[in-house]
N, C-alpha and C positions, 0 to 999 in steps of 0.2 A: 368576566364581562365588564366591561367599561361604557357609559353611559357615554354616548355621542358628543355633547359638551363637554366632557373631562378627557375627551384625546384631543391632541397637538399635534400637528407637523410641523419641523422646522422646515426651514425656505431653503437652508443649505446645509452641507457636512460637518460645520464650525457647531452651525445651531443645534446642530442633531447630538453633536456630542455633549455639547453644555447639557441638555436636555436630561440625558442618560447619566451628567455625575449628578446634576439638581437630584432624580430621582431617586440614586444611590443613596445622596448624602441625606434625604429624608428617610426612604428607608433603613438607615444604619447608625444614620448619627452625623452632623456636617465634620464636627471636629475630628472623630475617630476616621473617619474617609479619607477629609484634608489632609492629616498627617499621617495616616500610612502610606497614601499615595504622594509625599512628600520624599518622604524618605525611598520610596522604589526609584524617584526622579530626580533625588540626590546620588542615588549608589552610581558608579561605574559600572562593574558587571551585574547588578542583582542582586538581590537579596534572600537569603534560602528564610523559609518559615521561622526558625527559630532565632535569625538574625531579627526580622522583622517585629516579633513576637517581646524580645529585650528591647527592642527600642523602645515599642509603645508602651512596655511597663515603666520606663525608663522615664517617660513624660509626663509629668506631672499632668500639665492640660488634660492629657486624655482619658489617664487616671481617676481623676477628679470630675471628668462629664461623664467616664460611664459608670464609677460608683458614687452618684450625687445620691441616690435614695437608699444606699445601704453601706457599709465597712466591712469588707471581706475579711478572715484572719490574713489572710498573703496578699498584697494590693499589688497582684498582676496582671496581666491583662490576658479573658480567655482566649484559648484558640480557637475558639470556634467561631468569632466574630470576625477573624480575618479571612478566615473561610468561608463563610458568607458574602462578605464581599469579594474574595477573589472568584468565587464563581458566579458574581453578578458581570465581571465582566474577562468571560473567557476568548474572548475576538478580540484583548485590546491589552490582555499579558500574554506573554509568554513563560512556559519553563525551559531551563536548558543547563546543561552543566559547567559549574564553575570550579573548577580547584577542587574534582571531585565531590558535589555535592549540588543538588536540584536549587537552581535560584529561580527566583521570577523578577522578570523586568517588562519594560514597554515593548511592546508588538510592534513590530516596522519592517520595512523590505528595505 
């Protein structure tokens, strides 16, 4: 339930989408969001999970915001956090196959 003051409509489809990554990127993290959704809109064909997965361990940045309160012994980055975000937004990836192997990229006609 969402109290009447805390919903928003945007006026257009631009709005609507900023909307839905703001709420992402508090949900999940702005940094960890920015730069996985960087790198899917960097790739060519997509990126499969465990492509995705070495990048973001790969980044210091993002390393560093999501373990600020503790040191892991393996400073990599879980899977399960990009799983969470890619099922926040399944109208706006896709999966499809590359070279043999499940990627995700941007959703388009």
């Amino acid at each position: 339930y969402s109290k009447p003051q805390d919903t928003y409509l945007a006026h257009n489809v631009m709005d609507s989408i900023m909307m839905l990554f703001e709420r992402i990127e508090k949900q999940h993290g702005r940094i960890l969001v920015y730069h996985a959704l960087a790198y899917i809109t960097a790739s060519r064909s997509g990126l499969s999970e465990s492509e995705l997965e070495d990048l973001l361990s790969l980044d210091d940045i993002v390393l560093d915001d999501v373990y600020q309160y503790h040191m892991p012994p393996v400073r990599r980055i879980p899977p399960l956090l990009w799983t969470r975000i890619r099922n926040d937004l399944p109208n706006y990836l896709s999966e499809r196959e590359a070279d043999g192997v499940s990627v995700a990229n941007w959703y388009h006609r």
